[in-house]
TIKE-270381 format. One record per residue (C-alpha): residue in three letters; x, y, z. Coordinates in steps of 0.1 Angstrom, whole numbers, padded with zeros to 4 digits, always signed. Example, Ala and Ser with C-alpha at 12.3 -4.5 7.8 and 13.67 -1.06 7.14 Angstrom:
# TIKE-270381
ALA+0123-0045+0078;SER+0137-0011+0071;
//
This chain:
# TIKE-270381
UNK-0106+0181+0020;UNK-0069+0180+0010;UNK-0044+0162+0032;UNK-0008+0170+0036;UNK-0002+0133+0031;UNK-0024+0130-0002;UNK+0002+0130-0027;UNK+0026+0111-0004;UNK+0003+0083+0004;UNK-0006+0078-0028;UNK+0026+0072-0043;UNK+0036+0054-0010;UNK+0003+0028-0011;UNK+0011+0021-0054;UNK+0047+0007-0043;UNK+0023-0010-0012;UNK+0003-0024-0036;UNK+0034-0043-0058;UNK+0051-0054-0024;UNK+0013-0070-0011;UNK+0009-0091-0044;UNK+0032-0121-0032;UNK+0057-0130-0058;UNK+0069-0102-0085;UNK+0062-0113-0118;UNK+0098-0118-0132;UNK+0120-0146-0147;UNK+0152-0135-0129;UNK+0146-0166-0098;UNK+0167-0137-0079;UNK+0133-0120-0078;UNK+0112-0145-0068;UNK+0109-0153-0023;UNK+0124-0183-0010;UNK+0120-0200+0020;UNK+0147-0176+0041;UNK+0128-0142+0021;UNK+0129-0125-0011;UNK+0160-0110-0029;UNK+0157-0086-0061;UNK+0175-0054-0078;UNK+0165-0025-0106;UNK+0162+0005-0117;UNK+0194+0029-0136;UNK+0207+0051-0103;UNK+0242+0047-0091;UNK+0253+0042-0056;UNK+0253+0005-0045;UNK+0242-0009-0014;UNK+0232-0045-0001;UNK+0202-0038+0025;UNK+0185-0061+0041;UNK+0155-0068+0061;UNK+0136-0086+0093;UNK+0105-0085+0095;UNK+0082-0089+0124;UNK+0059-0112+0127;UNK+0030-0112+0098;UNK+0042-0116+0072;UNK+0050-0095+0041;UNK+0021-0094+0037;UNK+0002-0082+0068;UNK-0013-0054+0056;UNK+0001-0033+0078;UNK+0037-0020+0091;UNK+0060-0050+0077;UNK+0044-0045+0043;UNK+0050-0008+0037;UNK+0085-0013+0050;UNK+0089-0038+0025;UNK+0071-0016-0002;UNK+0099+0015+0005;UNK+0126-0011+0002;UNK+0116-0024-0033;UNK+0111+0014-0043;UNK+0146+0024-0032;UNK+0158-0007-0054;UNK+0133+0004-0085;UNK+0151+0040-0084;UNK+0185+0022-0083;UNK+0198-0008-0100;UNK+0228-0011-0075;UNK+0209-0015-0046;UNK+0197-0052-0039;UNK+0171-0059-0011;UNK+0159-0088+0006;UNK+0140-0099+0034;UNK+0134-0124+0062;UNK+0101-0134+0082;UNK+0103-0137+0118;UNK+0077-0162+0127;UNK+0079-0154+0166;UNK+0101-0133+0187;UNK+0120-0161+0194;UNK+0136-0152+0157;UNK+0146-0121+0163;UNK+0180-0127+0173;UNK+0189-0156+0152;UNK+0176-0138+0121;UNK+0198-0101+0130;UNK+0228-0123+0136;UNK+0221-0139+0100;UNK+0216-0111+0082;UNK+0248-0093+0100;UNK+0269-0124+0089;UNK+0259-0128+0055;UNK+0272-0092+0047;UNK+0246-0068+0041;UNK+0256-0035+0044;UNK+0224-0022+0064;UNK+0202-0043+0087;UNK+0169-0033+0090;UNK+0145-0044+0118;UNK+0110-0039+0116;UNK+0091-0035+0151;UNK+0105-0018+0187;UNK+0097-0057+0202;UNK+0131-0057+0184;UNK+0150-0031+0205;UNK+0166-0055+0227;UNK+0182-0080+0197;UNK+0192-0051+0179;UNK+0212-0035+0210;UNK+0228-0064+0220;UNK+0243-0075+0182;UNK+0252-0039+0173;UNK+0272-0038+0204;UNK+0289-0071+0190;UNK+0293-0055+0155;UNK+0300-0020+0157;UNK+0313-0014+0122;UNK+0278-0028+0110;UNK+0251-0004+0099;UNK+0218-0007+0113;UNK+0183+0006+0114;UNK+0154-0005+0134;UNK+0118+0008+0130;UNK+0093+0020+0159;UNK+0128+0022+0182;UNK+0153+0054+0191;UNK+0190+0044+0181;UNK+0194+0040+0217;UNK+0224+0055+0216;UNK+0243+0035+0196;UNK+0259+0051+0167;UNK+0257+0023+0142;UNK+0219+0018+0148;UNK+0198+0049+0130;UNK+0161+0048+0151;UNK+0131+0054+0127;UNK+0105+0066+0152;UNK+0063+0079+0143;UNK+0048+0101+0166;UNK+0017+0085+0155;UNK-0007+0102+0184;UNK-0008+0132+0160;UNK-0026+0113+0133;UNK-0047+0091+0160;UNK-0057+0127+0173;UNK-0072+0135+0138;UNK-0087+0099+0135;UNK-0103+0105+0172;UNK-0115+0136+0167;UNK-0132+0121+0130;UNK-0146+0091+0149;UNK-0164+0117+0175;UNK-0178+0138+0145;UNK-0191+0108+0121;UNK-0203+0089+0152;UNK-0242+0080+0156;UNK-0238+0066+0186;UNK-0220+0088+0204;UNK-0196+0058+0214;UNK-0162+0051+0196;UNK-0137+0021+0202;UNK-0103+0013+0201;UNK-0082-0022+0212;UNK-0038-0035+0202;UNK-0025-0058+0193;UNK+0001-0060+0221;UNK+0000-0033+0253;UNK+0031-0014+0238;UNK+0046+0019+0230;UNK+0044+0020+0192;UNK+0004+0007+0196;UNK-0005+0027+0225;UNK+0004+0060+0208;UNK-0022+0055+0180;UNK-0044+0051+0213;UNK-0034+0077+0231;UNK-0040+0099+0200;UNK-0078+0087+0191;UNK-0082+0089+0228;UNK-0070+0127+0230;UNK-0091+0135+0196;UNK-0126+0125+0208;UNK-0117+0144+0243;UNK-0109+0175+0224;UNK-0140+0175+0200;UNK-0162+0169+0234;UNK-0146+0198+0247;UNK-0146+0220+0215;UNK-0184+0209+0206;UNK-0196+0201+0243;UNK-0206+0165+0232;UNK-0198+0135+0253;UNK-0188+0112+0227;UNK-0171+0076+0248;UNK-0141+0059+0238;UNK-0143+0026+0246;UNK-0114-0001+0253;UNK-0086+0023+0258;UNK-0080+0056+0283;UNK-0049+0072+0279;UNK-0050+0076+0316;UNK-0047+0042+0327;UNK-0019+0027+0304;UNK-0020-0005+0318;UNK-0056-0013+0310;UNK-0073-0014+0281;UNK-0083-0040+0252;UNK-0058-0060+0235;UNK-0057-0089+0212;UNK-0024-0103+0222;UNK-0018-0110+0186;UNK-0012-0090+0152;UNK-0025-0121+0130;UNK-0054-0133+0147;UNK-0084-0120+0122;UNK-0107-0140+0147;UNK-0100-0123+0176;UNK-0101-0085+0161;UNK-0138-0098+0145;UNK-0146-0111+0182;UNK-0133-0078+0202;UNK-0148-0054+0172;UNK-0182-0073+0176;UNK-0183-0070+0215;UNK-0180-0028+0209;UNK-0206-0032+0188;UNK-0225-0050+0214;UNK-0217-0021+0236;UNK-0228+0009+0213;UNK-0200+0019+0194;UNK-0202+0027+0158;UNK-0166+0033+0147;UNK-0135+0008+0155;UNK-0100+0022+0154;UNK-0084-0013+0154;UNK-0043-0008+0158;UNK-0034-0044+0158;UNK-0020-0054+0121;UNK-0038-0081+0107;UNK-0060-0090+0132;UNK-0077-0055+0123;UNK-0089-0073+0095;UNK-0111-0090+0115;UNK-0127-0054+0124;UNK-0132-0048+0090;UNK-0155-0086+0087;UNK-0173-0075+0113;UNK-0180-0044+0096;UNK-0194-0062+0067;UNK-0211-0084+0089;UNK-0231-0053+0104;UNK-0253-0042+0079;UNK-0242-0003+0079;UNK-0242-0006+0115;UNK-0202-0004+0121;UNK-0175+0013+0103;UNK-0135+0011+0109;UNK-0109+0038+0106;UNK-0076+0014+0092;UNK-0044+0021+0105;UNK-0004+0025+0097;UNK-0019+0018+0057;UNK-0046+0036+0037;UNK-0063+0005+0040;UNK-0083+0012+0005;UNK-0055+0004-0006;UNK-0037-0026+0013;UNK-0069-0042+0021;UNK-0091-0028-0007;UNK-0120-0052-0005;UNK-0128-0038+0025;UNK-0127+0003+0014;UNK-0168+0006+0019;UNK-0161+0005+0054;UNK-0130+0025+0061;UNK-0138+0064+0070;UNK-0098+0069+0063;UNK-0068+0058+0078;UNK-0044+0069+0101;UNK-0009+0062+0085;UNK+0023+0058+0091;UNK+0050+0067+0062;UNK+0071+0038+0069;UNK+0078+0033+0032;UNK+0089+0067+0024;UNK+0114+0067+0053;UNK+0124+0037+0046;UNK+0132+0046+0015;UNK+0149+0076+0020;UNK+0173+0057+0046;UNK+0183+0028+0020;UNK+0187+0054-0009;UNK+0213+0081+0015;UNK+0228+0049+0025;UNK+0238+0042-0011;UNK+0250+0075-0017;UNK+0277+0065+0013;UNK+0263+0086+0039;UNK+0246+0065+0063;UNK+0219+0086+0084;UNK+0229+0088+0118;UNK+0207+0093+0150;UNK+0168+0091+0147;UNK+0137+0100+0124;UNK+0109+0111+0140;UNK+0079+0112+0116;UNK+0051+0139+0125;UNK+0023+0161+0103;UNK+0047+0185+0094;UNK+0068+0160+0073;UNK+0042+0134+0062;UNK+0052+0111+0086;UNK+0019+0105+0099;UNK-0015+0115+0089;UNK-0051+0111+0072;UNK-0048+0091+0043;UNK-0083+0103+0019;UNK-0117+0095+0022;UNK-0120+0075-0006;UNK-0159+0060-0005;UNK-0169+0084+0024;UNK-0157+0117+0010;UNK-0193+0127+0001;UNK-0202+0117+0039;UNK-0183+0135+0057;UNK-0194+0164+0062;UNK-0173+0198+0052;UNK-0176+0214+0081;UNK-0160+0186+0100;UNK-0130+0181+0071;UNK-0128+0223+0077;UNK-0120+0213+0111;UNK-0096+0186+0112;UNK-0079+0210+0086;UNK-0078+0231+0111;UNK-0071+0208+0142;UNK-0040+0195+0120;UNK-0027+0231+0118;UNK-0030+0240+0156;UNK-0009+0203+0164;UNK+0019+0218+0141;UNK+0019+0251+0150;UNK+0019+0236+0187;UNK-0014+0252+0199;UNK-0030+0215+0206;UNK-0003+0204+0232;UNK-0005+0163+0228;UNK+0004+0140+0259;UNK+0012+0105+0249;UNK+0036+0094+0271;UNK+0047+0074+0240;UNK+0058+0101+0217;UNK+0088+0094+0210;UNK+0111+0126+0221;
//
């Protein structure tokens, strides 16, 4: 089965994979991270720009959402030795602000913020600075023209990862959990949610999603963290305990603790990753990822840093869907003899009909 997102994930998850290995291998000391981020510049293009970065809490390295935006800054800078990049780590919302006001005062010429926990911060110090450029991830512009919103309407790819997890499953039971009860998590949710519905309905199966219903969007299963490894084993073992075979875990690094209790299960659980092909940011686990559902942060975020060094800052909001890669199946990898081709025939198909507009998806968190 060929995804519209092969070729894109692919290249996207080889700049993943130089952003996840910790320090670059250089002898400029530019290059290598210090203790308020890292700072480094390449490549032969023209068009210069100083962007700059905030991560959410993680780290750089979290395997997950601040990692790939990292990964499409450093490949905007590879393609263009005037651009310079650098980031900073938040290590609790309580750095937000502090970190944006930094950042704005040290004279970058874009301010990116990773995660819509950031909305807030952002507002208030573009409103302070409106001749500073802005752009904040998993968040509209909210208005503002100096802020450009890079939105996922990630329930499009959960949909195909739900409606996978009701075809592979044994059990007939599937589960999902957050990190944190918000928007830019619950959409993934919402999505695997609607895609086991839709196969029960297509097939006449009654496969059960556990730990999340779209319906109720104040209950559900939630870490409360995206670092806690522990608790995403602990949750992803108490599923297990419950029935379900396959764990959507859309909770950053703590889903890495879904993937140990994979490997602690004998063949009895598997995971479908998310935001990353996970073969790929956390590789030693591939055996027990089906696929991923991903979110092309690093291609939009390179796009944005490389028309902002042209001198045309992008203005109002991205919305990333099937149609333009923005979310998606990353590939099979170990399971693509598994799955069977009738049910790759079909998410083919299911992908098609969400384009086209003949599967009508409700998320209230799609992002309009």
């Amino acid at each position: 089965m060929r995804h519209p997102l092969k070729i894109v994930i692919a290249l996207g998850a080889a700049s993943l994979l130089i952003a996840g290995c910790g320090k670059p291998s250089s002898s400029n000391a530019t290059d290598e991270p210090s203790s308020s981020g890292q700072t480094s510049s390449g490549g032969t293009s023209t068009g210069s720009l100083k962007a700059c970065m905030v991560l959410d809490t993680g780290g750089v390295d979290d395997k997950s959402f601040n990692q790939s935006s990292w990964a499409g800054m450093t490949a905007a800078k590879a393609a263009n030795s005037n651009i310079s990049v650098s980031y900073v780590p938040s290590g609790s919302q309580n750095d937000y602000t502090p970190n944006l006001t930094a950042e704005t005062n040290k004279g970058c010429d874009t301010v990116i913020a990773v995660g819509g926990l950031m909305y807030q911060a952002v507002a208030k110090i573009a409103k302070k600075n409106p001749s500073q450029h802005y752009a904040e991830i998993d968040s509209s512009n909210q208005g503002l023209k100096n802020v450009y919103g890079l939105q996922y309407n990630t329930a499009q790819g959960g949909f195909l990862g739900g409606y996978l997890a009701a075809g592979m499953s044994k059990t007939g039971k599937v589960a999902t959990y957050g990190g944190l009860n918000i928007p830019p998590v619950t959409i993934y949710m919402d999505g695997f949610w609607e895609g086991v519905q839709y196969y029960n309905k297509q097939k006449g199966t009654n496969v059960q999603v556990l730990g999340w219903d779209e319906t109720n969007q104040k209950g559900g299963t939630f870490a409360n963290s995206f670092t806690d490894a522990n608790k995403g084993k602990q949750i992803t073992q108490q599923f297990q305990q419950q029935g379900a075979d396959i764990v959507f875990p859309v909770a950053g690094g703590t889903g890495v603790g879904s993937a140990a209790a994979a490997a602690a299960s004998g063949g009895k659980l598997n995971v479908i990753w998310v935001d990353t092909d996970g073969c790929e940011s956390v590789s030693n686990y591939c055996k027990y990822f089906i696929t991923s559902v991903t979110k092309n942060l690093t291609d939009s975020v390179t796009e944005y840093v490389e028309k902002a060094a042209s001198g045309t800052f992008p203005k109002g909001n991205y919305i990333g869907t099937l149609e333009n890669d923005g979310t998606g199946l990353a590939p099979f990898h170990d399971w693509d003899s598994t799955v069977p081709s009738a049910l790759k025939s079909a998410l083919d198909q299911v992908q098609q009909d969400i384009i086209s507009g003949k599967i009508k998806i409700t998320s209230p968190s799609q992002p309009q």
